[in-house]
TIDO-548363 format. One line per 3 residues: their letters; for each residue x, y, z of N, C-alpha, C. Coordinates in nm, 2 decimals. Atoms other than C-alpha are relative to their C-alpha. Layout:
a = X/Y/Z/X/Y/Z/X/Y/Z ~ ...
# end
This chain:
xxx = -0.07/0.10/0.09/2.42/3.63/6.73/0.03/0.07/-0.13 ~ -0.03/-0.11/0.14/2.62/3.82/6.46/0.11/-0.15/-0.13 ~ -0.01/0.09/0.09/2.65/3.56/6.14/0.07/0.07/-0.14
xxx = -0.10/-0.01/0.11/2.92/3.64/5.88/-0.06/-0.07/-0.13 ~ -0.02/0.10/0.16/2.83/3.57/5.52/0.04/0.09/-0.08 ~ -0.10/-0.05/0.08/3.04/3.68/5.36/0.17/-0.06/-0.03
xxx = -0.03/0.09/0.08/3.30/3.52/5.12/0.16/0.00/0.16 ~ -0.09/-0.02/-0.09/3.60/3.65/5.41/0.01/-0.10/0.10 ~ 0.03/0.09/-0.05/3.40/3.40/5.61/0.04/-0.16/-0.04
xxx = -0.01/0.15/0.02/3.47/3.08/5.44/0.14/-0.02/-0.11 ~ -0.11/0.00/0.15/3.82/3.14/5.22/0.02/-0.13/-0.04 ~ -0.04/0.14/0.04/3.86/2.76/5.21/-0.13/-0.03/-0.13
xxx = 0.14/0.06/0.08/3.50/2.73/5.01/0.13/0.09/-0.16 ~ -0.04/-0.06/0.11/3.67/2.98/4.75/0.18/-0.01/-0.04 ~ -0.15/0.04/0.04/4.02/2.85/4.71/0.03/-0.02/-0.11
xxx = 0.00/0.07/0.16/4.14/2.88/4.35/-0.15/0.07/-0.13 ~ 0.08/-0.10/0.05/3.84/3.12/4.26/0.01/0.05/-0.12 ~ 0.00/-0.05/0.06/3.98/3.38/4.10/0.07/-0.09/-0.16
xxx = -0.03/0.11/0.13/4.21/3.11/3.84/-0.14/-0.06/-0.06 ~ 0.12/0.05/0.13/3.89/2.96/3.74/-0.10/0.10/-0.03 ~ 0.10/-0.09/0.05/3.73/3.25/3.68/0.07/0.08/-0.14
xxx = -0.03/-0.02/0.10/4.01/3.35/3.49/0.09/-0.09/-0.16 ~ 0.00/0.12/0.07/4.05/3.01/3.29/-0.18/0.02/-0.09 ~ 0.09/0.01/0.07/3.71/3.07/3.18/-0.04/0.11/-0.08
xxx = 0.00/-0.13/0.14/3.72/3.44/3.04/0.08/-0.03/-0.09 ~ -0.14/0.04/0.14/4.01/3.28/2.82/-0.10/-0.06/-0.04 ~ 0.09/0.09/0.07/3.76/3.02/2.72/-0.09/0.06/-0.09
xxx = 0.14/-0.10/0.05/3.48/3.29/2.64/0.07/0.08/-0.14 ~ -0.06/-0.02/0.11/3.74/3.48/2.45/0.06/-0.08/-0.13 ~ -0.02/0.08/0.10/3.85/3.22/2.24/-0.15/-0.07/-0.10
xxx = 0.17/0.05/0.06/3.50/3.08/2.15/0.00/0.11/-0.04 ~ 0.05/-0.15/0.09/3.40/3.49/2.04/0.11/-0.02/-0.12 ~ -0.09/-0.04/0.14/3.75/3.47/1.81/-0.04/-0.14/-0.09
xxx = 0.06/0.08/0.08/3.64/3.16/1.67/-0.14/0.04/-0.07 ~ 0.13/-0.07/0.07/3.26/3.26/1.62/0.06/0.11/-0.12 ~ -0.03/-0.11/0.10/3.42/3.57/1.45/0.05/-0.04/-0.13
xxx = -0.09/0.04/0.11/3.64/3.42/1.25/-0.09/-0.14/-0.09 ~ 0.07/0.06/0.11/3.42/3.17/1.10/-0.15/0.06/0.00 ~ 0.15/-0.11/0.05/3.08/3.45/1.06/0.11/0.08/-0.09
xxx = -0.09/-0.03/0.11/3.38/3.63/0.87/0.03/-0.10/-0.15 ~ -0.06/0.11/0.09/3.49/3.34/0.67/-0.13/-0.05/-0.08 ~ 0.13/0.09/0.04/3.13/3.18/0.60/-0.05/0.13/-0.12
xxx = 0.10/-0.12/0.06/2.98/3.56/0.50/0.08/0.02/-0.17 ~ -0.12/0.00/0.11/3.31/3.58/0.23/-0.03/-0.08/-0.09 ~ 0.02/0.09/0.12/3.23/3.25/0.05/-0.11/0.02/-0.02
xxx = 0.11/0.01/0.07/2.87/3.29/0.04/-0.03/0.12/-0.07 ~ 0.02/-0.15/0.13/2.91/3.68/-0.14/0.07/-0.09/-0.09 ~ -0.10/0.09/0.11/3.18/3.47/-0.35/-0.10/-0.10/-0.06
xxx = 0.07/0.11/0.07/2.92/3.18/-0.44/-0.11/0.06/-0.05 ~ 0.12/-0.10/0.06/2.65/3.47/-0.49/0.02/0.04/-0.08 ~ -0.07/-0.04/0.10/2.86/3.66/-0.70/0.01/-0.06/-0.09
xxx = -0.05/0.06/0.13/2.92/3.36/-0.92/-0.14/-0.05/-0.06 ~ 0.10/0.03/0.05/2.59/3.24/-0.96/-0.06/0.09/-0.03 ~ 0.07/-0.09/0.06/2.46/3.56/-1.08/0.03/0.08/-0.12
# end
């Protein structure tokens, strides 16, 4: 009895796969430019509010 598992085996289970896989690296990338962009932004004003208070 020779049992296939492997994804070749069931293409209906994985229909639409690769789009949500690549719907969600967009997601990942966007969230990192956000993170970035406000650890940039935040680090700026708090030297700026350090700088003034000293």
């Amino acid at each position: 009895m020779n049992k296939q598992r492997d994804i070749a085996s069931f293409p209906e289970l994985f229909d639409g796969m690769e789009q949500f896989l690549d719907e969600q690296l967009l997601r990942l990338k966007q969230a990192g430019l956000w993170s970035a962009t406000l650890a940039v932004s935040g680090g700026l004003v708090a030297a700026w509010l350090l700088e003034r208070a000293a």
